[in-house]
C-alpha positions in Angstrom: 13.2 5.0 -40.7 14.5 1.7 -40.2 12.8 -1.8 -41.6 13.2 -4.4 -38.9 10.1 -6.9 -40.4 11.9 -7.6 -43.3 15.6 -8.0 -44.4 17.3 -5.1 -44.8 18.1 -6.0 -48.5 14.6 -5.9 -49.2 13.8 -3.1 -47.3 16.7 -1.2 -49.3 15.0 -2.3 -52.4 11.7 -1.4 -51.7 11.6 -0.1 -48.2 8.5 2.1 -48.9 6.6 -1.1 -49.9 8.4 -3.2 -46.8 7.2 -0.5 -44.4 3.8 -0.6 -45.2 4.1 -4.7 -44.6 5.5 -3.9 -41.7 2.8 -1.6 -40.7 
């Protein structure tokens, strides 16, 4: 599982919510 929409600081934070953005 790997965020590449948002920074992975934020994704770290709140990857479950930056995933669904990315989606």
């Amino acid at each position: 599982m790997q965020c590449k929409c948002y920074r992975q600081k934020l994704c770290k934070l709140l990857w479950i919510r930056a995933s669904a953005i990315c989606l």
